[in-house]
N, C-alpha and C positions, 0 to 999 in steps of 0.2 A: 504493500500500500504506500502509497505517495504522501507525503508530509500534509498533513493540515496547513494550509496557509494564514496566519495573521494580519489582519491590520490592525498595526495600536495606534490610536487615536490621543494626543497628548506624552508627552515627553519632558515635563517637569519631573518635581520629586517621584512623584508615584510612576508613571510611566518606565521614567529612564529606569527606575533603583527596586521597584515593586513591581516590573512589570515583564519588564523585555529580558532580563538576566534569567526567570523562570521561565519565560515562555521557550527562551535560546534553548535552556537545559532541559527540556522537556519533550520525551521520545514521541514521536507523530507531530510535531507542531515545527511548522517555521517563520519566524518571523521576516514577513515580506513584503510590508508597507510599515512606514511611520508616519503619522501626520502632526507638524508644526510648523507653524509661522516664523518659529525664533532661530535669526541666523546658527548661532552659538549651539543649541541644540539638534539642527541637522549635522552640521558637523561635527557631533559628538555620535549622534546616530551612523553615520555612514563610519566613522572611526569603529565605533565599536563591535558594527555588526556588519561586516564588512557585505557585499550584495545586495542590502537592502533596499528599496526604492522609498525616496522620501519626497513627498509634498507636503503642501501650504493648505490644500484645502481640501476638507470631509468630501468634496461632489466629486474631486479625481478621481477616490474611492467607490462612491458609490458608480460613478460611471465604469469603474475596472470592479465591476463585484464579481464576473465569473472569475476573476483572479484569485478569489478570495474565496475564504471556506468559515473565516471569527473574525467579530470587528470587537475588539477592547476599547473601552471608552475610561480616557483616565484625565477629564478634561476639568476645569472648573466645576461646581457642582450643580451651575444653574443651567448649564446645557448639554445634562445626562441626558435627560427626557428627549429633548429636542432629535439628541444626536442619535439616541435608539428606533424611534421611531421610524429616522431616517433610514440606518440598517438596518430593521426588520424589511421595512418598505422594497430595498434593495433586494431582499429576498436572503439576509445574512444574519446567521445567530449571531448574540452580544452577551461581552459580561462586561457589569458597568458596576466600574469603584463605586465605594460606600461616599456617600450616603445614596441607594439606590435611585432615588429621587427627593425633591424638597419634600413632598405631600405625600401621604399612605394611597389617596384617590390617584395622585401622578405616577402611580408606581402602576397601580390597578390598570392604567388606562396602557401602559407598556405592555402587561402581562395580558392584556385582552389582545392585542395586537398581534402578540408573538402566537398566541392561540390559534386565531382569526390564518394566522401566515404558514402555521405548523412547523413554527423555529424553536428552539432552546435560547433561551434566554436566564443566565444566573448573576446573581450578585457576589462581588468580591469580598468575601467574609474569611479573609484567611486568618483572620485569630483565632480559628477557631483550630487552627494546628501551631500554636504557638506552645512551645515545652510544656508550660502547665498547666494550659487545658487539655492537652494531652495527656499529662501525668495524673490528673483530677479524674479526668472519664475513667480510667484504670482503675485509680482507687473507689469511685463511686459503682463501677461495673463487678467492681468484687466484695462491696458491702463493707468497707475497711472502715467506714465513719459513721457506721448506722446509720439512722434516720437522721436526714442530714437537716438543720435549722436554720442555718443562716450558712450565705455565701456571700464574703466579701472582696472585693475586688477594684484594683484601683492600676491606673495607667497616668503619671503625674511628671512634669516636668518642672525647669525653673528659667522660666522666659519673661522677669519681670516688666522690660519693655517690649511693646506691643511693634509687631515688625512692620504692622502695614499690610497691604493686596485685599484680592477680594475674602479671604477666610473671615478677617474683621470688619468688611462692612454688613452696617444693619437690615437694609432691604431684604425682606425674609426669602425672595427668589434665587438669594446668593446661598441659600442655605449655608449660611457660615455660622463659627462660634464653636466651642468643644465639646459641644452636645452632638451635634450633628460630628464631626470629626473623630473624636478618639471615642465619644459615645455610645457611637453607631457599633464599635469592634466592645463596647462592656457589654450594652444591651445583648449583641446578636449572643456573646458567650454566653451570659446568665439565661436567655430562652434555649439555646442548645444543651444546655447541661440539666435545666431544670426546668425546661416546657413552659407552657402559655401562665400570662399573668393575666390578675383580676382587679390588681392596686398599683395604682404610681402613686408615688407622690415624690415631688421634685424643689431643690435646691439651686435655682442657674442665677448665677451673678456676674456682674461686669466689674472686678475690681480693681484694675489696672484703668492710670489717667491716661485717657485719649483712645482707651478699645471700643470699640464700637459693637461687641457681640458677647456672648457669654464666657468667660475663663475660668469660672472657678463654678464646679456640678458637682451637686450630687444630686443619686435616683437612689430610690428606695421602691423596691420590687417586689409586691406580692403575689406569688407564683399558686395558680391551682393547688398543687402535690402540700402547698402551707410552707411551703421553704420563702422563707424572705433574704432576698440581694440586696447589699449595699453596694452602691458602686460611687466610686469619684475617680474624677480628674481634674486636671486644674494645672493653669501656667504659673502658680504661684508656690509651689512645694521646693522652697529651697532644702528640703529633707525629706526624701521621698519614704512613705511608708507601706505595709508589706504589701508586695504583687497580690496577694492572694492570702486568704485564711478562713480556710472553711470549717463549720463545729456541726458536730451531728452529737448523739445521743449516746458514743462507742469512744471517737475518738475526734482531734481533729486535725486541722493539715493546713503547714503554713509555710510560704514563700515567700521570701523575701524580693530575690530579683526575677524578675522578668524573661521572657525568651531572650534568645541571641543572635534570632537571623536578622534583625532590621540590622541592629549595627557592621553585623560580616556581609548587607547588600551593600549599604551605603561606602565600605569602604572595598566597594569592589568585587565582593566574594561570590564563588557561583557555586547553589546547590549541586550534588553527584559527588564533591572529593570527599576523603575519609574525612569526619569527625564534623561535617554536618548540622548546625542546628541543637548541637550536645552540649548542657552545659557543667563547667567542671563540679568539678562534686563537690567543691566548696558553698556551691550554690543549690547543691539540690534541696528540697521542701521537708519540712521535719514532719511526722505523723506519731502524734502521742496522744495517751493514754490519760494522762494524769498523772500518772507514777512517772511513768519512763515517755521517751522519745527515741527516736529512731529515722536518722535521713532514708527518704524515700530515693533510689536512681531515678533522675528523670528521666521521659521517653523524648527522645529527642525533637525536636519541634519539626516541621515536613511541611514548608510552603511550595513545595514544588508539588504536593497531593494534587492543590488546587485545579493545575493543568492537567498531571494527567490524568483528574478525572474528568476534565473536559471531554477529554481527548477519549475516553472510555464512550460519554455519553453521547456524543457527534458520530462516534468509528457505530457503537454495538447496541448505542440504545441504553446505556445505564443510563442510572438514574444521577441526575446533575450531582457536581459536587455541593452546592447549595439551591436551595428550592427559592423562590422570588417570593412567593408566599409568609417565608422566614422576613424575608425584607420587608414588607409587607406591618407584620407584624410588629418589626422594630422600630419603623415610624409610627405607628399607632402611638408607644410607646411614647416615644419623641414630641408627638404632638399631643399626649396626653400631658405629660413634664413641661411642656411648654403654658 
């Protein structure tokens, strides 16, 4: 069989560093369109992926869609919708970065399309192979925490001043602010790990002078099953507190740090070489009793799944690696906390 062909759409952070390095590393897929406008970034495209064809604008695409087999959309967040629409239209599956759309109804109205066209259409929800939701679904799939009570979970940096672009302005079309950004990746884990909620209730503030969107969240998440999520993030944790700590009614399980693929993309790094997404075992998650503790080995984190469950579900008919439905539901979410 002949390589799936891509086109990625955007080539900023996400694109260049979240997008194209996995799509490269990923068996049946080749990446063979880029679209950007910005000088500095074709030429870093054509640098790094050497063959690739790169244009300035989505219609070259669509007018070359038998060239094409998946359009990724890794663009601003106000012309997700815009841009999927336009590739279903084409007659081209899409996976389109979080936030899947501004609106739960904007998302709805993609996922009726793709219906209507008979395409796959999934959302970019790779946190959900990050180290320790990985290492979590193991211990929760073997009963290690009992009935679990609370999952806490937090994704936090320290960016006291506000950088500017469209993430920080207010017009809600820009779906900007860190709700919709690093949110979107707490929300989708806490529904992945512990199914549909029946309660939000939400903390979003603007606390930095001259930000124009929310920086500092928290959600509080009441899940069906009676398990309640806290989640935060926030550009203001000049002391970031633990990844994770989850308490059941047995034991509970706590992380400190965080996965390790963003930083081994960002400085270059490509899933397939030994040691992968592993992190050392100074980092791995404690799981105690009361009495005793005990590090947990993490499982390695595996953002490359993402693709090739793509690439399963376009070749054989599985089932997407994430369902649009899920996204769906994370906006609910979102526009309920709002």
């Amino acid at each position: 069989d002949r390589d799936l062909r891509v086109g990625l759409i955007g080539f900023g952070l996400g694109g260049a560093f979240f997008h194209a390095p996995l799509i490269a590393a990923t068996k049946g897929l080749r990446l063979a369109t880029v679209v950007t406008g910005n000088a500095e970034r074709r030429a870093q495209a054509l640098r790094d992926y050497p063959g690739v064809r790169v244009t300035s604008d989505p219609d070259q695409l669509w007018r070359n869609a038998a060239g094409h087999d998946l359009v990724v959309i890794s663009t601003p967040n106000r012309s997700h919708v815009t841009l999927a629409l336009a590739a279903l239209d084409a007659g081209l599956p899409v996976v389109i970065d979080k936030p899947f759309a501004p609106t739960a109804a904007e998302a709805r109205q993609v996922i009726a399309k793709a219906r209507e066209k008979k395409l796959a259409v999934s959302a970019y929800h790779i946190r959900r192979w990050d180290s320790e939701c990985r290492t979590l679904r193991g211990l929760l799939d073997r009963g290690a925490l009992g009935h679990v009570l609370r999952f806490e979970s937090r994704l936090e940096r320290w960016r006291p001043q506000p950088k500017g672009g469209w993430k920080e302005r207010p017009e809600p079309e820009e779906a900007g602010g860190l709700l919709y950004d690093i949110g979107s990746h707490l929300i989708d884990q806490a529904l992945y790990l512990f199914g549909p909620v029946r309660d939000v209730y939400a903390e979003l503030d603007i606390r930095r002078a001259g930000a124009g969107t929310d920086d500092d969240v928290f959600v509080a998440l009441t899940h069906q099953n009676g398990v309640h999520s806290h989640l935060w993030t926030s550009c203001l944790a000049a002391e970031a507190g633990a990844r994770m700590r989850v308490m059941g009614d047995r034991a509970a399980f706590v992380k400190q740090k965080g996965d390790v693929q963003e930083a081994a993309l960002r400085a270059g790094g490509r899933p397939g070489g030994a040691g992968w997404g592993e992190d050392p075992p100074d980092q791995w998650g404690l799981l105690g009793d009361g009495n005793t503790a005990r590090a947990v080995p993490s499982v390695p984190g595996a953002y490359q799944d993402f693709y090739a469950g793509m690439v399963r579900a376009l070749r054989d008919g599985a089932p997407l690696p994430v369902d649009p439905q899920d996204a769906v539901a994370g906006l609910e979410i979102i526009e309920a906390a709002q």
